[in-house]
C-alpha positions in Angstrom: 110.7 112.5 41.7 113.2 110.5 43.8 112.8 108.5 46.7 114.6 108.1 50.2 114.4 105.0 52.2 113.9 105.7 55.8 115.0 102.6 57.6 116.5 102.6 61.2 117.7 105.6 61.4 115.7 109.0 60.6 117.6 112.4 60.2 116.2 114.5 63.6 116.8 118.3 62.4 115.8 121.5 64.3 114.7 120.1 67.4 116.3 118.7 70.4 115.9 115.3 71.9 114.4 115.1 75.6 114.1 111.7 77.4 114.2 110.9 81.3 116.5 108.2 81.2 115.8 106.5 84.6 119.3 106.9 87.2 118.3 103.1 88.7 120.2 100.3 86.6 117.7 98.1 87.8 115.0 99.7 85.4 117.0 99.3 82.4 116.9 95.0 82.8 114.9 94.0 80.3 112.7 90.9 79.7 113.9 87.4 79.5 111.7 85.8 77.2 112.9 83.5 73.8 113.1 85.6 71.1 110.6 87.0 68.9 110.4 86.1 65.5 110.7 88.9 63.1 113.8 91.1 61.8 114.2 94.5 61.5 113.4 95.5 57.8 115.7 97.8 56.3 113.5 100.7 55.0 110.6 101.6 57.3 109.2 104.7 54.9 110.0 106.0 51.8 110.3 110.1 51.2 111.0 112.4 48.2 114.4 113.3 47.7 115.2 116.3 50.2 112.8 115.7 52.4 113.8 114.9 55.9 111.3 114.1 58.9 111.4 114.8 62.6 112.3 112.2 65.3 109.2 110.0 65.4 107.4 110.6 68.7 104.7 108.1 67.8 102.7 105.8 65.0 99.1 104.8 64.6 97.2 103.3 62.1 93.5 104.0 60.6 91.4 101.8 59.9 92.2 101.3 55.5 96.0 101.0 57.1 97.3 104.3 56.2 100.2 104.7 58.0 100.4 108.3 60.3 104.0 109.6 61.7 103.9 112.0 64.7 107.0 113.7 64.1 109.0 116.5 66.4 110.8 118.6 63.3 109.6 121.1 61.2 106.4 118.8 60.0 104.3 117.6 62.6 102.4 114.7 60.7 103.5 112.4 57.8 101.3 110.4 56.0 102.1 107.3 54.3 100.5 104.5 52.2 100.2 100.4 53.9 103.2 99.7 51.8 105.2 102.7 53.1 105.1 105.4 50.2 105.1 109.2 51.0 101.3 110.6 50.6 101.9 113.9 52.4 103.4 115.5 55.4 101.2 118.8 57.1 101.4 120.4 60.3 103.7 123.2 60.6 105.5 122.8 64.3 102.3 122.4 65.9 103.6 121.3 69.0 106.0 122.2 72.0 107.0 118.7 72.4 104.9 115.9 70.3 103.9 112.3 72.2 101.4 110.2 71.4 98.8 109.8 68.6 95.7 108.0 68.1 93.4 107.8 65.0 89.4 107.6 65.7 86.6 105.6 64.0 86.1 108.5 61.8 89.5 109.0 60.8 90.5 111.8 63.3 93.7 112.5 64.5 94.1 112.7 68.1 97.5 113.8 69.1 99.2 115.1 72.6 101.9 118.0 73.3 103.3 116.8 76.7 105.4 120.0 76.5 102.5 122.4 76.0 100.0 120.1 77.6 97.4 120.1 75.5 95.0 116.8 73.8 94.4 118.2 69.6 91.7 116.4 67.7 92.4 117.6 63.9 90.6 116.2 60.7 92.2 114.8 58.2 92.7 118.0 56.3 94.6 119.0 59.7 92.4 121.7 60.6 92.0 121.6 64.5 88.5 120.4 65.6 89.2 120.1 68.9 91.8 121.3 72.2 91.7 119.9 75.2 93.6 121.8 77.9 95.0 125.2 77.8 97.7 125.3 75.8 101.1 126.2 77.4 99.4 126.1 80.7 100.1 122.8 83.0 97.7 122.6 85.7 95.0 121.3 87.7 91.7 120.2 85.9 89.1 121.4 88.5 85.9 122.0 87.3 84.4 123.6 90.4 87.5 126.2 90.3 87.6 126.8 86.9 90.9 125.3 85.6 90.7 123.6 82.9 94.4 122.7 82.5 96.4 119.6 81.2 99.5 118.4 83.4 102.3 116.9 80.6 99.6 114.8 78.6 101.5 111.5 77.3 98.9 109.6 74.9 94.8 109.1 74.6 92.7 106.8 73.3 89.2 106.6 72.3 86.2 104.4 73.2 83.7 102.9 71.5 81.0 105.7 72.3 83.2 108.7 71.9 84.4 109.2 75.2 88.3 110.2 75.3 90.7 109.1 77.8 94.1 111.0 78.3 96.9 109.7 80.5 99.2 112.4 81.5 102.0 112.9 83.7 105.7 112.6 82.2 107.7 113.6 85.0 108.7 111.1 87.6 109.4 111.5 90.7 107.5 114.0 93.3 106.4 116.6 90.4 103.9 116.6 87.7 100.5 115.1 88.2 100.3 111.4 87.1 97.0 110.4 86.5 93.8 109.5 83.6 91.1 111.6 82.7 88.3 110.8 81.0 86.4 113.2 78.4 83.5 113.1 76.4 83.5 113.3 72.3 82.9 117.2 72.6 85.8 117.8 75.0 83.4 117.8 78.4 85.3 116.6 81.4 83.5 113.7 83.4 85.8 112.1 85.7 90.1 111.4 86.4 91.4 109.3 88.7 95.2 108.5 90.0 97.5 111.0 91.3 101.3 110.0 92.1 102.3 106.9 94.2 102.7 103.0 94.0 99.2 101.8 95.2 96.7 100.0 92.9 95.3 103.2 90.8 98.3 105.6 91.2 101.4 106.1 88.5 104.5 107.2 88.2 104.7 107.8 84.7 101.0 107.1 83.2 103.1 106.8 79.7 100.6 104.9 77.3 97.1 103.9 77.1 94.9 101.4 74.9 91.4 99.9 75.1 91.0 96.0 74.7 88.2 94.0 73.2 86.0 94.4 76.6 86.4 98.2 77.1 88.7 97.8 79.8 91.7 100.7 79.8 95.3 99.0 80.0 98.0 102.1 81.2 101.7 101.9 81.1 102.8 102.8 84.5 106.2 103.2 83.1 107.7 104.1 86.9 106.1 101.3 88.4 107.5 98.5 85.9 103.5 97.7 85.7 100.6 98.4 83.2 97.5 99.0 85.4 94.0 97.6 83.9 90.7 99.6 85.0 87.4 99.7 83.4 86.1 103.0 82.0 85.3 104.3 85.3 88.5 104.2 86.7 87.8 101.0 89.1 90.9 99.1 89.5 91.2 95.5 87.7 94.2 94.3 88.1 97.5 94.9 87.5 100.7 93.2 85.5 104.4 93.8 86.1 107.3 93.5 84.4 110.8 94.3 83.9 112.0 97.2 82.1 110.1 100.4 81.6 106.6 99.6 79.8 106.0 102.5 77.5 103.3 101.7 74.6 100.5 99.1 74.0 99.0 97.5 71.0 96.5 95.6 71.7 95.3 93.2 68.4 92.9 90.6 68.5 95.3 87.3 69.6 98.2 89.5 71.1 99.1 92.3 72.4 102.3 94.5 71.7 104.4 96.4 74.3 107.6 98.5 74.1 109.7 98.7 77.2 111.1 102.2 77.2 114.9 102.3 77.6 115.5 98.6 78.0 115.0 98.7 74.3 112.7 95.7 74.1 109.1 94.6 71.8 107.3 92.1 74.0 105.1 90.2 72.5 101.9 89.4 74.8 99.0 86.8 75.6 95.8 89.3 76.0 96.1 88.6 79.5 99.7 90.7 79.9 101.5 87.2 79.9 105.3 88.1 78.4 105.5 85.3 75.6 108.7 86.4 73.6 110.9 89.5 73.1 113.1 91.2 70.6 115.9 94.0 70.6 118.0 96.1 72.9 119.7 98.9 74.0 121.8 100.7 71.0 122.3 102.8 67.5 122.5 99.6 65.3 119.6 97.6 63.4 116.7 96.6 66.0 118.0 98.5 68.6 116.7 101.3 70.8 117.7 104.3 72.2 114.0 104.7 73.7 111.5 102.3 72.3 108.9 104.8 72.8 105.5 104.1 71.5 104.5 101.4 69.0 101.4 100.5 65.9 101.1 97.0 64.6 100.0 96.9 60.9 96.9 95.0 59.1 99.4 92.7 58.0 101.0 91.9 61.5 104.3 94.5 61.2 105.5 96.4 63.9 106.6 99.6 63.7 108.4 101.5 66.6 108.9 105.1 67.0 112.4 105.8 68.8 112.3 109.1 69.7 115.7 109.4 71.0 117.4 107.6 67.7 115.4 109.8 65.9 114.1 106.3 64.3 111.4 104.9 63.0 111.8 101.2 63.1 110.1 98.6 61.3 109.7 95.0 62.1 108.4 92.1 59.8 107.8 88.2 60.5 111.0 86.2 59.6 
């Protein structure tokens, strides 16, 4: 069977593209910061001949380095090997709007639908294990009334014990409900915190969300120009701004990764936040962004970017 390189661009069929492109120039300045040293590669993924896939919502990787695409189009999930071959693509339109995906210890997928705001935990078979809001429902999570409901979940991450933390809240502005929740590994609510504003522990847009080496949670504030830090309780750390719209985090063991939204920009960052260089911009051509939404950084130190509103998956390797 043929193959089909999937390199900057990716084919987006039967499914419209949705993105809050901010109205205040002065969101759209990105970093200034010496340039980061890796090119765009030229194919990204490889599929059979025929095959098309979705606009890439997100990326993650497990832990053998198998590479997992969520997708808006007519597959939900591709699969592909470390070197970027097609294993499989499942998941027939599972979602209103796909987001953000994460992969567990054991090699679950844990995926968001900010349009039908719900958290799905699926095996790796694709069978759902686990929902986490009601499903075409946004609301309030209030355990004392009884509402159990999601508000526009963007990504979730998991924690060393189990314990699953969703940041959710895509709409800026006065609507939605901007804010982190924190569940345990059978779905039980324990605790949330935020709620929309500007003060230490509120969000705009709680976009993205990673763990670091210590257990504290880093959350892309997008809004706000700021990823928040907080420890698993929801206390308040500390807080690091920037310019642009900070979307995604991958945080490695020497450095951490960010994307920065419509500015079109990978920062590369100290694991204290600290901007060290940058790469790309706004555009349609090689390395650039029409949204640089969320972003996985392979065994072997590539970066790979889902664009959502290129339709693109992008791939980056050291020069």
């Amino acid at each position: 069977m043929g193959r089909a390189a999937i390199g900057v661009v990716v084919i987006l069929l039967g499914t419209s593209v949705l993105a809050q492109r901010p109205s205040d120039p002065a969101l759209l300045v990105p970093e200034a910061a010496p340039e980061l040293d890796y090119v765009v590669a030229p194919t990204a993924v490889t599929l059979p001949d025929g095959m098309t896939m979705g606009a890439a919502a997100s990326v993650a990787f497990d832990a053998k380095g198998q590479l997992f695409v969520l997708t808006r189009g007519d597959k939900t999930f591709f699969e592909f090997n470390p070197d970027g071959t097609f294993v499989r693509a499942f998941g027939d339109k599972l979602f209103t709007r796909s987001h953000g995906l994460r992969i567990d210890r054991e090699g679950n997928l844990w995926a968001t639908d900010v349009g039908g705001h719900v958290v799905v935990k699926l095996d790796r078979q694709g069978q759902t294990l686990l929902t986490i809001g009601t499903k075409g429902e946004a609301g309030e999570w209030n355990e004392a009334a009884g509402s159990r409901k999601l508000n526009q979940p963007n990504d979730v991450v998991i924690a060393g014990n189990g314990d699953v933390f969703v940041a959710q809240g895509h709409t800026p502005g006065p609507g939605g409900d901007a804010r982190v929740l924190r569940f345990d590994k059978t779905g039980k609510f324990i605790k949330s915190w935020g709620g929309k504003g500007s003060g230490p522990g509120q969000f705009q847009v709680a976009h993205g969300i990673a763990i670091d080496a210590k257990g504290l949670l880093w959350v892309a504030d997008r809004e706000n120009q700021r990823i928040q830090v907080f420890d698993q309780d929801g206390t308040f750390v500390r807080e690091v701004t920037y310019k642009g719209l900070p979307c995604s985090i991958d945080i490695g063991q020497q450095f951490m990764y960010m994307v920065n939204g419509f500015a079109g920009q990978v920062l590369k960052l100290d694991l204290n936040g600290k901007v060290l260089a940058a790469m790309g911009k706004p555009g349609k051509g090689p390395g650039e962004f029409g949204e640089a939404h969320m972003i996985a950084v392979s065994q072997k130190d590539e970066i790979f970017v889902a664009d959502s509103v290129n339709a693109a998956l992008v791939k980056f390797v050291k020069k």
